[in-house]
FIZA-559973 format. One record per residue (C-alpha): chain; z, x negated, y; residue in three letters. Coordinates in steps of 0.02 Angstrom, whole numbers. Example, Ala and Ser with C-alpha at 12.3 -4.5 7.8 and 13.67 -1.06 7.14 Angstrom:
BEGIN
+----+--------+--------+--------+-----+
| ch |      w |      u |      v |  aa |
+----+--------+--------+--------+-----+
|  A |    390 |   -615 |   -225 | ALA |
|  A |    357 |   -684 |    -53 | SER |
+----+--------+--------+--------+-----+
//
This chain:
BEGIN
+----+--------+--------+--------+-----+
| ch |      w |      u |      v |  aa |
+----+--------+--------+--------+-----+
|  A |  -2009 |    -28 |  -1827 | UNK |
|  A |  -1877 |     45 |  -1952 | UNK |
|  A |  -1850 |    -16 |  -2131 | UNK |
|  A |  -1805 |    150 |  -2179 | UNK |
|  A |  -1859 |    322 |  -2169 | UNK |
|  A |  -1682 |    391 |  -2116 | UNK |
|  A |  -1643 |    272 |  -1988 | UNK |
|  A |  -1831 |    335 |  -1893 | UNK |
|  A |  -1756 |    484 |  -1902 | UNK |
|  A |  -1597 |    458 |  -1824 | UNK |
|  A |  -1709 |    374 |  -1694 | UNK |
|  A |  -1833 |    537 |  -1667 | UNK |
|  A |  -1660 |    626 |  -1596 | UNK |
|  A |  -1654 |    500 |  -1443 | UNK |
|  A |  -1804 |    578 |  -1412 | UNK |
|  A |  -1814 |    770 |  -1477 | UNK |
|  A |  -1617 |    777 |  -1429 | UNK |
|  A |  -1582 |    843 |  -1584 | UNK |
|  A |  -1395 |    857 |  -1636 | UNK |
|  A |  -1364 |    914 |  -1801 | UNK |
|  A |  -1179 |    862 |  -1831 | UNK |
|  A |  -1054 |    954 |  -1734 | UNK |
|  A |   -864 |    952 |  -1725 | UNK |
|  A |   -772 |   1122 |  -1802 | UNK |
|  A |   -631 |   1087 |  -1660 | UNK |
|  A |   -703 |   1068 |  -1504 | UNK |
|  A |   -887 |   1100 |  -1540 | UNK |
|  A |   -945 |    947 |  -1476 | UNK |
|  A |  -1114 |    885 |  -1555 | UNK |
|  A |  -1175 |    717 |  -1593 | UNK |
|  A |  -1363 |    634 |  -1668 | UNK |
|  A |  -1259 |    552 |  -1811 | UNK |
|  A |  -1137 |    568 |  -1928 | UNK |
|  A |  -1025 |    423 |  -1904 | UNK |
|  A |  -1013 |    460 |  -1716 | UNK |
|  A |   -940 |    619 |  -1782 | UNK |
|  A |   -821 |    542 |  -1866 | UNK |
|  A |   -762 |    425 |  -1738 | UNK |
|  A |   -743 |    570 |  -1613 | UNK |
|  A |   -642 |    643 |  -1759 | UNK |
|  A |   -533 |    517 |  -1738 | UNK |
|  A |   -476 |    595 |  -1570 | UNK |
|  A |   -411 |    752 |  -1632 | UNK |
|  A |   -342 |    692 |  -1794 | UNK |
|  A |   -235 |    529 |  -1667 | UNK |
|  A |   -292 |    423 |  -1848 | UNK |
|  A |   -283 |    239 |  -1806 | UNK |
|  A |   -336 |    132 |  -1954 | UNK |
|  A |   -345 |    -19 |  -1878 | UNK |
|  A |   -223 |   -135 |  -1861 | UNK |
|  A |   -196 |   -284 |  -1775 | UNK |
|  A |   -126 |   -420 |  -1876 | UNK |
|  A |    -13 |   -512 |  -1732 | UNK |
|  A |     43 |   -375 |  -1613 | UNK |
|  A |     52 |   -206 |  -1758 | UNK |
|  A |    -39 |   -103 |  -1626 | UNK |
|  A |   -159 |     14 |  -1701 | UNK |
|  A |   -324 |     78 |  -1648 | UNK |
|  A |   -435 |    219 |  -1678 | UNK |
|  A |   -616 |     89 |  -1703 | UNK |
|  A |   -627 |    -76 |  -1763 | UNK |
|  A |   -741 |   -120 |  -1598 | UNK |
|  A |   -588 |   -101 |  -1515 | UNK |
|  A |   -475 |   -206 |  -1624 | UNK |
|  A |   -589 |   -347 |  -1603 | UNK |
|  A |   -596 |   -323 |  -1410 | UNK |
|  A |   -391 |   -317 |  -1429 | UNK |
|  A |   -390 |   -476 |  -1528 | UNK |
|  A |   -454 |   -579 |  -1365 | UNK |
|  A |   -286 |   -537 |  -1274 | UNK |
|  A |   -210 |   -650 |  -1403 | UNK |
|  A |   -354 |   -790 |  -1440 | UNK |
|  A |   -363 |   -790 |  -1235 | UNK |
|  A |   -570 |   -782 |  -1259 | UNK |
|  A |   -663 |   -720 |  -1097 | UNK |
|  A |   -833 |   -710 |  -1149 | UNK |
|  A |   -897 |   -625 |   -996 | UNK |
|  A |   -939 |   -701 |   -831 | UNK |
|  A |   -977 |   -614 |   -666 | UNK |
|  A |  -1122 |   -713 |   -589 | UNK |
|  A |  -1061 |   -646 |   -408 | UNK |
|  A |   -869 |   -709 |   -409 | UNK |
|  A |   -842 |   -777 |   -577 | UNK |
|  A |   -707 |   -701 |   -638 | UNK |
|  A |   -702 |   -671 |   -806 | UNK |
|  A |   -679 |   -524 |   -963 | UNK |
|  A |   -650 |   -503 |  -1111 | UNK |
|  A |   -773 |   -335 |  -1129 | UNK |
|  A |   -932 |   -321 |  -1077 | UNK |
|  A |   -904 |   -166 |  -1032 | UNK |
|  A |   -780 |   -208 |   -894 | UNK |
|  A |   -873 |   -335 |   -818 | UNK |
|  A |  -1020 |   -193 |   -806 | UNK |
|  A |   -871 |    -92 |   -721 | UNK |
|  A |   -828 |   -237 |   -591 | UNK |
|  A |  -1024 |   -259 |   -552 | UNK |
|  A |  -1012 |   -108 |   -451 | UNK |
|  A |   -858 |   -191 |   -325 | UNK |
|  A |  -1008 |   -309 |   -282 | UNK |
|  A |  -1163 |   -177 |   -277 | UNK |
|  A |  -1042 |    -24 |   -207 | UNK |
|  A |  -1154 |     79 |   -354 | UNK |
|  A |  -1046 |    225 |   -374 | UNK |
|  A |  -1171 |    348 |   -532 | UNK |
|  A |  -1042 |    479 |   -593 | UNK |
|  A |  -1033 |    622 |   -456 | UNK |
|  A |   -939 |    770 |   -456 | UNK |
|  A |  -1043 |    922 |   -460 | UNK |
|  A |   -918 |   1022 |   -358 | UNK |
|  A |   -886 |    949 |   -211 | UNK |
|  A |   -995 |    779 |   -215 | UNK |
|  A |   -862 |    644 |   -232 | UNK |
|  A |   -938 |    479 |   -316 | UNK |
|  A |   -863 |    381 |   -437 | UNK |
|  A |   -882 |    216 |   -552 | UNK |
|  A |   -821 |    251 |   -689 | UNK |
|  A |   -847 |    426 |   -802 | UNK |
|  A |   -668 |    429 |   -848 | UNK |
|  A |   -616 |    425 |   -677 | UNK |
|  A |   -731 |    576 |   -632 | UNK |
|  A |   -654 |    661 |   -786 | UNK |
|  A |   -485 |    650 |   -719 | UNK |
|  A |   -550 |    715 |   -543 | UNK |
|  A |   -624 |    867 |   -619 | UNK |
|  A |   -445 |    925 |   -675 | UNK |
|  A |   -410 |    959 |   -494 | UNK |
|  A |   -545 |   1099 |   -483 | UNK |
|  A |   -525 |   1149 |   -660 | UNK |
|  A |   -327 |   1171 |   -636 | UNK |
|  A |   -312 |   1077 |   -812 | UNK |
|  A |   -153 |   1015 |   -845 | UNK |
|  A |   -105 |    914 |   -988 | UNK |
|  A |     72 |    867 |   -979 | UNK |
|  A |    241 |    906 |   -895 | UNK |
|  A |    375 |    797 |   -879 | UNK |
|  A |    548 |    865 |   -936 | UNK |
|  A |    655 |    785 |   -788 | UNK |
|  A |    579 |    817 |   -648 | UNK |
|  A |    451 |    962 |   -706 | UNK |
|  A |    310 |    857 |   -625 | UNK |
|  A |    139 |    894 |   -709 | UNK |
|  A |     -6 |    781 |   -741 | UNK |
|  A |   -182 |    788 |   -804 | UNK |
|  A |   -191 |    641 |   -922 | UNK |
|  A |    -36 |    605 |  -1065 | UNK |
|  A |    -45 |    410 |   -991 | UNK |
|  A |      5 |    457 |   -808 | UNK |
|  A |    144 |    533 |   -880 | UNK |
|  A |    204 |    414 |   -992 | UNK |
|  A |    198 |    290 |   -829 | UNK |
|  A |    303 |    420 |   -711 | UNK |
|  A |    431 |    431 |   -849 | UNK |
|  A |    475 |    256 |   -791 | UNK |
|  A |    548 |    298 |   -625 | UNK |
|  A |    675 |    415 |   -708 | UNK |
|  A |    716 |    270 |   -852 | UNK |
|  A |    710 |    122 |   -738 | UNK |
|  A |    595 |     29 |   -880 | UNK |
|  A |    487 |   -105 |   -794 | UNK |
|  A |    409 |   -191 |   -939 | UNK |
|  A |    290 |   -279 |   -849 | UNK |
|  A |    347 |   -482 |   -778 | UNK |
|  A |    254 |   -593 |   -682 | UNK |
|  A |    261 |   -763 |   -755 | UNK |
|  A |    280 |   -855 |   -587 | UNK |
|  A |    427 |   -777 |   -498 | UNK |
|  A |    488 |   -644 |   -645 | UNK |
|  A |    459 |   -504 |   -532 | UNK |
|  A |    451 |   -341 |   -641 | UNK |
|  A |    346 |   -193 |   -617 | UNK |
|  A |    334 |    -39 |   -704 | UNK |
|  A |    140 |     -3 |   -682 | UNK |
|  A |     34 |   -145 |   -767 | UNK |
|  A |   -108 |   -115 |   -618 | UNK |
|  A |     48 |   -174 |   -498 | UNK |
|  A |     52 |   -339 |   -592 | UNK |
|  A |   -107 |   -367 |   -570 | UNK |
|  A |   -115 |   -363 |   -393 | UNK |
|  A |     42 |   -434 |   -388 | UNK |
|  A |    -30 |   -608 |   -452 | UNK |
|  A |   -142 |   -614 |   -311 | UNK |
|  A |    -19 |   -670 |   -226 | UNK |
|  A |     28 |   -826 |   -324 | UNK |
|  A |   -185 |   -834 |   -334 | UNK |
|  A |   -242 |   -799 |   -167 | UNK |
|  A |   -359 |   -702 |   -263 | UNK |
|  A |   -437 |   -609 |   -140 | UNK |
|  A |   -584 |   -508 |   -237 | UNK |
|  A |   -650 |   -368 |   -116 | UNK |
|  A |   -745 |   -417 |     43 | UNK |
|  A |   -789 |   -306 |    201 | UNK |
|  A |   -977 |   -312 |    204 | UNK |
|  A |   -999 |   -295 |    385 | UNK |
|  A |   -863 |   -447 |    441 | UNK |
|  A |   -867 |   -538 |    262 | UNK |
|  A |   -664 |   -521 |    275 | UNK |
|  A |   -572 |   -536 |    100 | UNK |
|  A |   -439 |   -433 |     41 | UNK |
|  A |   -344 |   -431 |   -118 | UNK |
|  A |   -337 |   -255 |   -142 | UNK |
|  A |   -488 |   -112 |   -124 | UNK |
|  A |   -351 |      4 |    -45 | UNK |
|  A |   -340 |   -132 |    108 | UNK |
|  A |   -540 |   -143 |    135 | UNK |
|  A |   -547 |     45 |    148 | UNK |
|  A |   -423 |     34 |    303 | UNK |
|  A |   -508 |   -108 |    365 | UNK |
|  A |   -670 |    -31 |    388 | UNK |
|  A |   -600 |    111 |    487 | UNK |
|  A |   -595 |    -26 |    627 | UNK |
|  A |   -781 |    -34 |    628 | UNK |
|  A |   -826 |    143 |    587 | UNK |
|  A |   -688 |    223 |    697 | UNK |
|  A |   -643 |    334 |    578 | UNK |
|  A |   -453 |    407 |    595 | UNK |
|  A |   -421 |    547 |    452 | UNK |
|  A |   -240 |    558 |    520 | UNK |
|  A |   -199 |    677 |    640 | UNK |
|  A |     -7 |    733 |    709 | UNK |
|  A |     17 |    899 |    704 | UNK |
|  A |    116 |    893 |    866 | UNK |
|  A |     11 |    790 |    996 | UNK |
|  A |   -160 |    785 |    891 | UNK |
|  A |   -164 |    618 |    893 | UNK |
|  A |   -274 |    522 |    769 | UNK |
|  A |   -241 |    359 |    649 | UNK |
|  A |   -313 |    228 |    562 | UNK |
|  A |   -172 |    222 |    418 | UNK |
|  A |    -30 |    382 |    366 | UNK |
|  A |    102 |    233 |    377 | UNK |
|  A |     36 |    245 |    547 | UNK |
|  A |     72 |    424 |    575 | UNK |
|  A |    222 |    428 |    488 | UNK |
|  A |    298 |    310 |    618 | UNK |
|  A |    220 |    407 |    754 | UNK |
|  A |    323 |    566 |    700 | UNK |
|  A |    467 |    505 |    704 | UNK |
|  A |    442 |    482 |    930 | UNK |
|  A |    435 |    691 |    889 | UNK |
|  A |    589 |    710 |    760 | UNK |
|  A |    688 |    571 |    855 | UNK |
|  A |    720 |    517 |    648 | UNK |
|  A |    724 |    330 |    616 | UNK |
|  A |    642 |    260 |    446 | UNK |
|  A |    694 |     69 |    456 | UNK |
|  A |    855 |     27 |    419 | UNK |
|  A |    909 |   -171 |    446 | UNK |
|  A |    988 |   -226 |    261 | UNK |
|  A |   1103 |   -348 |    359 | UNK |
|  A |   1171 |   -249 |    489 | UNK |
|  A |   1137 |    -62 |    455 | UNK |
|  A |   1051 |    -32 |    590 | UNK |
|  A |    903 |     99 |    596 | UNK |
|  A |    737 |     83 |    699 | UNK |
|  A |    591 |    204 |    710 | UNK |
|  A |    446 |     97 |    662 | UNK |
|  A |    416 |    -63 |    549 | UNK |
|  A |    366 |   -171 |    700 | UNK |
|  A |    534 |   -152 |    777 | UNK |
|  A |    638 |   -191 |    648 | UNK |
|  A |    529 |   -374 |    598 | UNK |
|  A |    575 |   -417 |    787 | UNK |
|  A |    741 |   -347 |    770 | UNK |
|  A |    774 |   -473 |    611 | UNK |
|  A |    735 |   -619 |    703 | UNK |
|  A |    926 |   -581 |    812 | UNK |
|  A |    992 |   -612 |    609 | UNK |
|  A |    859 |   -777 |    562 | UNK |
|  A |    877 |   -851 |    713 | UNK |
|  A |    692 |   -874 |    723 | UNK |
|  A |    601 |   -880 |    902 | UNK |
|  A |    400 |   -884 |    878 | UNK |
|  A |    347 |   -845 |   1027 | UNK |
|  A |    328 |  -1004 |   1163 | UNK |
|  A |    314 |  -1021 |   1322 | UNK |
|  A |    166 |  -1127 |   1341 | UNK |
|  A |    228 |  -1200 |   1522 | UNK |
|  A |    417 |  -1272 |   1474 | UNK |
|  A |    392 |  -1228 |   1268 | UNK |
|  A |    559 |  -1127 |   1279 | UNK |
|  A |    548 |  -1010 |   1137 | UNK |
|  A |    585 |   -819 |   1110 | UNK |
|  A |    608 |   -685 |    996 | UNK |
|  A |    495 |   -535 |   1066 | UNK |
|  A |    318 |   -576 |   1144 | UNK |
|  A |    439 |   -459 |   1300 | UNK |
|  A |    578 |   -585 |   1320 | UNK |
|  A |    407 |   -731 |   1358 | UNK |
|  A |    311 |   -597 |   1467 | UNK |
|  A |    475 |   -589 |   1594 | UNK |
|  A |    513 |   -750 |   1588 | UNK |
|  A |    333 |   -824 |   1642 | UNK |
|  A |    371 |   -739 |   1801 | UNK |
|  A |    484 |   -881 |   1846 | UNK |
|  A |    330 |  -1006 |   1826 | UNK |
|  A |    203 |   -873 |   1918 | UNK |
|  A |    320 |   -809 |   2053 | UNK |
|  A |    268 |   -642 |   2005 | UNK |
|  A |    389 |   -492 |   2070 | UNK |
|  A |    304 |   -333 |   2000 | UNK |
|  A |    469 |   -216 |   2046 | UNK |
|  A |    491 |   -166 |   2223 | UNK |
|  A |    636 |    -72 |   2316 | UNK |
|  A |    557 |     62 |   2387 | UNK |
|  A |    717 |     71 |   2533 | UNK |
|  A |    715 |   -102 |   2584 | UNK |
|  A |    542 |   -187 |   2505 | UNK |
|  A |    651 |   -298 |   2402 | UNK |
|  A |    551 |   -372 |   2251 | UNK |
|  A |    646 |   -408 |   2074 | UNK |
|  A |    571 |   -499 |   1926 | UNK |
|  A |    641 |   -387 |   1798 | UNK |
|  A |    660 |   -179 |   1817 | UNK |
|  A |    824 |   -217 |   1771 | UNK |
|  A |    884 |   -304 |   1924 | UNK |
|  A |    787 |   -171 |   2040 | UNK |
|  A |    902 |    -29 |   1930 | UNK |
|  A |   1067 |   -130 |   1995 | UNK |
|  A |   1003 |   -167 |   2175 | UNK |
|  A |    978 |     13 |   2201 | UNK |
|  A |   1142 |     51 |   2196 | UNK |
|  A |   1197 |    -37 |   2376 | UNK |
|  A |   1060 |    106 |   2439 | UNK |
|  A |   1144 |    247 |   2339 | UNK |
|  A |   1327 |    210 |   2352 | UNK |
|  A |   1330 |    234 |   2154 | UNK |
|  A |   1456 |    111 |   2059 | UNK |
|  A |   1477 |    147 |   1869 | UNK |
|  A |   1601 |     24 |   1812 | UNK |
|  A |   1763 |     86 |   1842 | UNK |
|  A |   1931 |    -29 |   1816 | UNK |
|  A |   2055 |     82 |   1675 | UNK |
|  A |   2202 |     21 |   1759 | UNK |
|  A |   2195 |     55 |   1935 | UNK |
|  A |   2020 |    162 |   1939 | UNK |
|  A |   1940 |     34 |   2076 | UNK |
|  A |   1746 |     59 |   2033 | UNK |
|  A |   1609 |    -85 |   2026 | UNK |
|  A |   1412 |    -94 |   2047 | UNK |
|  A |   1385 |   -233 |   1935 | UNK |
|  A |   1506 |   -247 |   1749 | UNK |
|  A |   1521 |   -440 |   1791 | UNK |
|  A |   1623 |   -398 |   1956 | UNK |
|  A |   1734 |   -275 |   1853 | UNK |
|  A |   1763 |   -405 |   1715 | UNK |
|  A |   1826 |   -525 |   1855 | UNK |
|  A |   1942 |   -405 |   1918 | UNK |
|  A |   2014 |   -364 |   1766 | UNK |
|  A |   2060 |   -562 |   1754 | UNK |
|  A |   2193 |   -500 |   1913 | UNK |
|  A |   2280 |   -352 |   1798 | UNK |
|  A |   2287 |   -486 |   1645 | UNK |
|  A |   2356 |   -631 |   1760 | UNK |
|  A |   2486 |   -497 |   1838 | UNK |
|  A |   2556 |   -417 |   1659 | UNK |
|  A |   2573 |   -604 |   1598 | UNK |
|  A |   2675 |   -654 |   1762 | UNK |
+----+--------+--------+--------+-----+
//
């Protein structure tokens, strides 16, 4: 029921569809008024209201009074699945769909799903070829004013966002946030087939490639597939011979991640790896396989001359030299050559004892 006339018809248009006011610059068309004149807003960049403790402006006064929660630190929204809490309605409607995976704005061209309508917005530029702004450095261009204004900050340096905890500053407020997770242990998206918990959507996605298989990373050079592009990275530099990972301590440079953490541990000191037999500890999972040998007895390398077995490939690579003849250390003084460097070192000892004498 309606109290007045003019309000039942502002209603009929929900249904009819009827919409009478339009705007002269973009042509846009509402069912009332004083929606026009809020989208007016937009083109005009008017922003009467003002918030009394921070100066920032805005464009409605339903978002002033969302603003104003930042400061009062009121959460009146609960999600009923994890609990965490916002200050909109709206974005807690927004974080439903983490939990229900609902995805309702889909791009007409080529199908992509999203959960938000701003989001697909943004996507559409790519098929539309919009672009909005430039940046004056680098000549970079980008389809919303706000991407820009955040790229700006790797020419200027600005971070202006600190974590609280450890002072840590980032220059992208969404890097904060994740950030905190790990002061948290916040951990709010979960793989629905292994219940695992990450703390950022980014991780789950990789994660469920392990149970779908899926590898959308292929080498142009073998053709082999990956999980992750870190992944493939690494793997191209076996091809380019180029080495990403450089050791801050010693300058050093290694071609993937994994070798340089086990590399570090030469620096730290640090041995994780134990032998479960005499607890000796190591460095590289390598150094323990090698040694168990000495509790199994195991001799995997064999001469193939004389049937000698070794416990390392290392000692075969020296034994094999009483077959060839071959000996590679040679003595700078008096050119007598070695098989093993420990036999020239002790000769040297003779030269040393003679030039002191």
């Amino acid at each position: 029921m309606f109290i007045q006339t003019c309000n039942l018809k502002a209603h009929m248009r929900i249904h009819t569809g009827e919409k009478p006011f339009k705007c002269e610059v973009c042509q846009k068309r509402f069912t009332q008024n004083g929606h026009l004149k809020m989208h007016m807003i937009k083109h005009t960049g008017e922003t009467p209201f003002e918030c009394e403790i921070c100066q920032e402006t805005f464009a409605q006064n339903s978002f002033l009074k969302a603003h104003m929660r930042i400061h009062t630190g009121e959460e009146k929204f609960k999600c009923e699945v994890c609990e965490k809490m916002f200050t909109h309605n709206s974005d807690l409607k927004v974080h439903m769909r983490i939990h229900t995976g609902d995805k309702p704005f889909n791009c007409g061209v080529c199908q992509k799903t999203f959960t938000q309508y701003n989001t697909l917005k943004v996507h559409m530029r790519k098929h539309t070829g919009e672009i909005l702004s430039k940046c004056e450095v680098c000549q970079k261009m980008f389809t919303q004013y706000k991407d820009l204004k955040v790229h700006m900050r790797i020419h200027t340096g600005e971070k202006p966002f600190k974590c609280e905890v450890c002072q840590k500053m980032f220059s992208v407020s969404g890097n904060l946030k994740i950030h905190m997770r790990i002061h948290t242990g916040e951990k709010p998206f979960e793989c629905e087939i292994c219940h695992k918990m990450f703390a950022h959507n980014s991780y789950l996605k990789v994660h469920r490639r392990q149970h779908t298989g899926e590898k959308p990373f292929k080498c142009e050079v073998c053709h082999k597939m990956f999980t992750k592009n870190s992944d493939l990275k690494q793997h191209i530099g076996k091809h380019t011979g180029e080495k990403q990972f450089r050791c801050k301590i010693c300058e050093e440079m290694f071609l993937s991640y994994s070798n340089i953490k086990i590399h570090k541990r030469i620096h730290t000191g640090e041995k994780t790896i134990k032998c479960e037999v005499c607890e000796k500890s190591f460095t590289q999972y390598g150094s323990l396989k090698v040694h168990m040998r000495f509790h199994t007895g195991e001799k995997p390398f064999k001469c193939e001359v004389c049937n000698k077995m070794f416990w390392q490939n290392s000692g075969l690579k020296v034994h094999k030299r009483i077959h060839t003849g071959e000996k590679p250390f040679k003595c700078d003084v008096c050119d007598k050559l070695f098989r093993h460097n420990c036999a020239l070192k002790k000769h040297m000892v003779m030269h040393t004892m003679d030039s002191s004498e």
